[in-house]
DRENFI-392170 format. One line per field, with one value per residue: residue in three letters; x, y, z of N, C-alpha, C in turn. Coordinates in steps of 0.02 Angstrom, whole numbers, plus 50000, padded with zeros to 5 digits. Layout:
BEGIN
resn: c(ala, ...)
n_c1: c(X, ...)
n_c2: c(Y, ...)
n_c3: c(Z, ...)
ca_c1: c(X, ...)
ca_c2: c(Y, ...)
ca_c3: c(Z, ...)
c_c1: c(X, ...)
c_c2: c(Y, ...)
c_c3: c(Z, ...)
! end
This chain:
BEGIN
resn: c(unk, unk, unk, unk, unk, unk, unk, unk, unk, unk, unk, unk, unk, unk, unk, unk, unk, unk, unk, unk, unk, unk, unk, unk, unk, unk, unk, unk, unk, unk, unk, unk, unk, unk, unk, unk, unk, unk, unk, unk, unk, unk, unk, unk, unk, unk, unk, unk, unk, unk, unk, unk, unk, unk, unk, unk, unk, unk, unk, unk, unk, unk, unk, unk, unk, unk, unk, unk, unk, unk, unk, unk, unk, unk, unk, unk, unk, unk, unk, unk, unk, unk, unk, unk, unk, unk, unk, unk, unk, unk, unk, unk, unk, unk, unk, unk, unk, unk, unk, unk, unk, unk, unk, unk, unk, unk, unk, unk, unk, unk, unk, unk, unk, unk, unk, unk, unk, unk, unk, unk, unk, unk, unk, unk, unk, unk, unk, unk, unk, unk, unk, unk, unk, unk, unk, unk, unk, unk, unk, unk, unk)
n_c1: c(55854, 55709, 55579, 55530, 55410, 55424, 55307, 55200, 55128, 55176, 55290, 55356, 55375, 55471, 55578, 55589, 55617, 55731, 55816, 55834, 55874, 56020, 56087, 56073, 56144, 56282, 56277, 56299, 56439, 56504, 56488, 56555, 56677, 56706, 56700, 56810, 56912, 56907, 57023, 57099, 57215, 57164, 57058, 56902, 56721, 56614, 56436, 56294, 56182, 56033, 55873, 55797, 55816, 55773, 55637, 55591, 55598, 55491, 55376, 55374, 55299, 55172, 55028, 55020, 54940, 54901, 54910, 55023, 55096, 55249, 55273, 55386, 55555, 55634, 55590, 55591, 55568, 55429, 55350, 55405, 55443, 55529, 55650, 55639, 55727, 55850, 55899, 56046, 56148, 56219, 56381, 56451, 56558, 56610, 56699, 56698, 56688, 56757, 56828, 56922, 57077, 57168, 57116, 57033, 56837, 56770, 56637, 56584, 56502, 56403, 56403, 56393, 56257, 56198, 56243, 56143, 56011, 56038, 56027, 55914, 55833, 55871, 55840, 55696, 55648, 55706, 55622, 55481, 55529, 55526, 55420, 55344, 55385, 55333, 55203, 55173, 55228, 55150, 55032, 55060, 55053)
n_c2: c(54977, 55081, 55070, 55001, 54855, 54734, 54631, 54695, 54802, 54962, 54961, 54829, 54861, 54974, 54893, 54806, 54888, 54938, 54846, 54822, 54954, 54956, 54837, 54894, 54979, 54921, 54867, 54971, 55006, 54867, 54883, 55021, 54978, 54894, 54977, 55034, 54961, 54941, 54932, 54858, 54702, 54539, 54571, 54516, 54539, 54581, 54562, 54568, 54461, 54478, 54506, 54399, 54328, 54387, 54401, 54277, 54259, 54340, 54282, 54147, 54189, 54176, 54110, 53928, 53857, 53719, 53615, 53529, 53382, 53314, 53170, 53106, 53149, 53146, 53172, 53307, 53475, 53565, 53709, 53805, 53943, 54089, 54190, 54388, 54450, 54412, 54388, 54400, 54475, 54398, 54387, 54383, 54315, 54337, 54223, 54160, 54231, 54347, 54490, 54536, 54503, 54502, 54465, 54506, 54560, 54670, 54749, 54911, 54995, 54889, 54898, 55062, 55059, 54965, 55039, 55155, 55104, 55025, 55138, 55228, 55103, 55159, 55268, 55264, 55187, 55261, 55361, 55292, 55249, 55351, 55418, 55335, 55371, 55495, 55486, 55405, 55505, 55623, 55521, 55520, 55645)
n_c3: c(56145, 56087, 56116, 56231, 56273, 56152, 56085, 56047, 55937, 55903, 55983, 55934, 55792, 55796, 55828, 55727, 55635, 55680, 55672, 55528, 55486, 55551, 55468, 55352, 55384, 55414, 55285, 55213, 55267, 55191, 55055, 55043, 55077, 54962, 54848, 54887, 54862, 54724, 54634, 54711, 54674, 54659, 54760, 54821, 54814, 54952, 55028, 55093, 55161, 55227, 55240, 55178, 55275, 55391, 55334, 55343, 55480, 55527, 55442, 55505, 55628, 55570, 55605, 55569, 55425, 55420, 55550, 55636, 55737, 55818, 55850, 55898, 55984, 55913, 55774, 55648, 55685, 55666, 55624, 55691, 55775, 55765, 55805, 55762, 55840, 55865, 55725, 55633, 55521, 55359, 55307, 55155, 55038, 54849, 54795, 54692, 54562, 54429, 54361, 54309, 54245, 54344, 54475, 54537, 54561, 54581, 54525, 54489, 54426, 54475, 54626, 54629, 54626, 54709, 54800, 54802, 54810, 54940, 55009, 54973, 55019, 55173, 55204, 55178, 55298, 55401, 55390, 55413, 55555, 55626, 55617, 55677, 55805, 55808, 55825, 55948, 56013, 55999, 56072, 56204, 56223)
ca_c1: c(55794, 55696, 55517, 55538, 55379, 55404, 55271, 55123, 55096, 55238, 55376, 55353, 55378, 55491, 55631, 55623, 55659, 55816, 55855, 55856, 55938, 56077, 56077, 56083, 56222, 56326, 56282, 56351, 56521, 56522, 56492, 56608, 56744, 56711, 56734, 56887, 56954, 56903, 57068, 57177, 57214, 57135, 57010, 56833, 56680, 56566, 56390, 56264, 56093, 56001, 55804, 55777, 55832, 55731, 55565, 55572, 55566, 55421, 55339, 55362, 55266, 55108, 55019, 55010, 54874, 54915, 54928, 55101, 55118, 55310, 55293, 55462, 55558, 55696, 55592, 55608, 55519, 55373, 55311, 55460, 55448, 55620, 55655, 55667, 55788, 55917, 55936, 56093, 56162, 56257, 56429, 56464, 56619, 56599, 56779, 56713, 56697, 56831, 56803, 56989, 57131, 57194, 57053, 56956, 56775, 56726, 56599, 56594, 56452, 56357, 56426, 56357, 56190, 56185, 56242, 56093, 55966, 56026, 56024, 55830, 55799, 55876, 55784, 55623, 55656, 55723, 55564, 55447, 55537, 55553, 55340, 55310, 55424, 55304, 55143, 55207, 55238, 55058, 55008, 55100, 55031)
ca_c2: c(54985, 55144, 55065, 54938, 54805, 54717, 54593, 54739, 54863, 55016, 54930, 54787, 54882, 55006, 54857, 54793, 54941, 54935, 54778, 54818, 55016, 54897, 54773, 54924, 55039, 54857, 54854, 55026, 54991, 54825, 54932, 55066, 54926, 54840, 55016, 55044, 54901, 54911, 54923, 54814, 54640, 54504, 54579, 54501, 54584, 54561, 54573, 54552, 54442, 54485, 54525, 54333, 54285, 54418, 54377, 54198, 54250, 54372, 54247, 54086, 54221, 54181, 54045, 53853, 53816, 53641, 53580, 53482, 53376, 53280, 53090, 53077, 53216, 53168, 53200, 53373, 53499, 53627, 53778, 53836, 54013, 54106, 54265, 54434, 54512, 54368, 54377, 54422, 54477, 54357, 54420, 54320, 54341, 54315, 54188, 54109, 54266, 54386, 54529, 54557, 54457, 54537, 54422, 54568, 54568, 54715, 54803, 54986, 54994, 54863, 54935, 55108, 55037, 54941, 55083, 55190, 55049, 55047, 55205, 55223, 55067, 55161, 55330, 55236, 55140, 55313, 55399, 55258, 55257, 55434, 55446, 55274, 55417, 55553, 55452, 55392, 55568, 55644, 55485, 55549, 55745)
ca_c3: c(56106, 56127, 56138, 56282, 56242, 56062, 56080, 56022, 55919, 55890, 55987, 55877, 55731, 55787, 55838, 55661, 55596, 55719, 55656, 55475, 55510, 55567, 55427, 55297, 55407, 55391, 55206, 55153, 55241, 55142, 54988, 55037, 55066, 54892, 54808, 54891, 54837, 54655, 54618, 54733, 54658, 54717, 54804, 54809, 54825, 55008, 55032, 55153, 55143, 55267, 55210, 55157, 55356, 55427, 55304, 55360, 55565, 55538, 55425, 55555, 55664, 55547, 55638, 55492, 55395, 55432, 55617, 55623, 55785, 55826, 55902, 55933, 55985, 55856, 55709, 55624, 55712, 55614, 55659, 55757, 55793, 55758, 55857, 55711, 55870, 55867, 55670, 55621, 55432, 55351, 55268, 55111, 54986, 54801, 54806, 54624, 54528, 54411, 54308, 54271, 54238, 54414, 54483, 54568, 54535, 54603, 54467, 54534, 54404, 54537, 54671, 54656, 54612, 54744, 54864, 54796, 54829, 55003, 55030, 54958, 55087, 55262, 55195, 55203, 55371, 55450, 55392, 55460, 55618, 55649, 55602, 55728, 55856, 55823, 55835, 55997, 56074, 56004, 56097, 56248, 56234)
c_c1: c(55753, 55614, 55510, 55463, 55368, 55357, 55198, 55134, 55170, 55305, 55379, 55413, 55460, 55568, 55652, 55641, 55736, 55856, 55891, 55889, 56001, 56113, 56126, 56143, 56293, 56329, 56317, 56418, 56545, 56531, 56538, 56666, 56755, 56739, 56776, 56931, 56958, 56958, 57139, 57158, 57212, 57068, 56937, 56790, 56639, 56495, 56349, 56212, 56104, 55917, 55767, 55774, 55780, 55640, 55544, 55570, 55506, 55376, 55318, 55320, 55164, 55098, 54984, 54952, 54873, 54935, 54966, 55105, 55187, 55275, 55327, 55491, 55616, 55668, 55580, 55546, 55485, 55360, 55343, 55476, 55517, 55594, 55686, 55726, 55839, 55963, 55986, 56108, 56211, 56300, 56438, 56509, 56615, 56675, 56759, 56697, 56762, 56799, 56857, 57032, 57181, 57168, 57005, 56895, 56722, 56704, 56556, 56524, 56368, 56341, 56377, 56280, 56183, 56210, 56172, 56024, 55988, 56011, 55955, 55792, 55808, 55852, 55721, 55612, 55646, 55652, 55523, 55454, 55516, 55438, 55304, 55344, 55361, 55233, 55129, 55214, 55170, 55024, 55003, 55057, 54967)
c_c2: c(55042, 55125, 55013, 54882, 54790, 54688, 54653, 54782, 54907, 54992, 54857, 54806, 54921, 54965, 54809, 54833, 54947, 54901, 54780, 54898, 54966, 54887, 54839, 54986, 55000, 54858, 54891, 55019, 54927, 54870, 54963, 55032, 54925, 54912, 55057, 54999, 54884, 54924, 54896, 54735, 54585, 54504, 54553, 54513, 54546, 54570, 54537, 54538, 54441, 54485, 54464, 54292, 54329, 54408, 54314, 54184, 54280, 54304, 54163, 54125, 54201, 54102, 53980, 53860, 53752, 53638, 53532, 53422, 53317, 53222, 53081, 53148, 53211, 53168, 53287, 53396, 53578, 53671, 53827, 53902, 54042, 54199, 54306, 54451, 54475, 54353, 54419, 54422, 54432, 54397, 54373, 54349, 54291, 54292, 54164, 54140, 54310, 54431, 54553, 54515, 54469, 54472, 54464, 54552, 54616, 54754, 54857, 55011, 54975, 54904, 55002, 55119, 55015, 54984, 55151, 55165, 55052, 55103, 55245, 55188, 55122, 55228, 55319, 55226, 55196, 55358, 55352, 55262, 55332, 55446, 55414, 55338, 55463, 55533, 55431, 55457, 55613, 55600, 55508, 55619, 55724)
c_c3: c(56137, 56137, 56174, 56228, 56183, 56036, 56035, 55989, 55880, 55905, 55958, 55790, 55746, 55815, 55779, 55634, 55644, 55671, 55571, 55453, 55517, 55531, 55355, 55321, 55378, 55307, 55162, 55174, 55176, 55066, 54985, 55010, 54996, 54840, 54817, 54866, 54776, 54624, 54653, 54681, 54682, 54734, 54783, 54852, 54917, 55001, 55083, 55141, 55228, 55273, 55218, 55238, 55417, 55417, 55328, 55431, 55549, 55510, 55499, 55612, 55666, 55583, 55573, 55478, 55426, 55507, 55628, 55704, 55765, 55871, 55911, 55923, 55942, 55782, 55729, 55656, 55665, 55657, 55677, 55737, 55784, 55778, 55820, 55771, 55860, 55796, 55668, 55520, 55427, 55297, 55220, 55067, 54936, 54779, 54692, 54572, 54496, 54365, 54284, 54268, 54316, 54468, 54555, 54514, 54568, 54535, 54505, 54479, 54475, 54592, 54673, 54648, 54670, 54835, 54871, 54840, 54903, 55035, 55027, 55038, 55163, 55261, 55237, 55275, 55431, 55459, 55417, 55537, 55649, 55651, 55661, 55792, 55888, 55831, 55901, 56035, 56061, 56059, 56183, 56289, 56251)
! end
């Protein structure tokens, strides 16, 4: 990580953007894969949620409305903090789809939609980072 302390401020920020750089480098091989494959037989499509697993550590960050306490330590526990560095993307394969009698369901339609859209997202990310960089070395001068 190139901004050692995450707990504040810039290196905060600038280790989620790691996290989801990452997430979306992982996403275009998946993509690539799927539209190499749009013509083997068989083959079913991959994809990667990740966003929904990352939204739900930052959010457990926000401190309850509601004040939860456990009386026994085997009921379910609230509040519980989840660490954005430890998320990981989850790979998932669409097994119960077909778009051909082959029983591929890769739609290369999707596909390069959905390689655009990433490709929009790790734009963004790269230009945030790269601005949190230069904010950071004015800081510096």
């Amino acid at each position: 990580m190139i901004f050692g302390n995450t707990t504040l401020g810039i290196g905060r920020t600038a280790a989620l953007l790691e996290k989801g750089l990452d997430a979306s480098i992982l996403r275009r091989n998946l993509i690539a894969n799927n539209i190499a494959n749009v013509d083997t037989p068989g083959y079913k499509r991959a994809e990667l949620s990740f966003e929904s697993q990352l939204r739900r550590a930052v959010d457990s960050e926000i401190p309850p409305r509601l004040e939860t306490y456990r009386t026994d330590p085997r009921h379910i526990s609230f509040n519980k903090k989840i660490d954005f560095r430890r998320i990981e993307g989850k790979i998932s394969v669409e097994y119960d789809t077909s778009y051909r009698n082959d029983g591929n369901n890769v739609d290369i339609d999707r596909e390069t939609a959905d390689a655009a859209k990433n490709t929009m997202h790790y734009n963004l990310m790269m230009e945030i980072y790269n601005r949190n960089i230069k904010l950071l070395d004015l800081a510096m001068s």
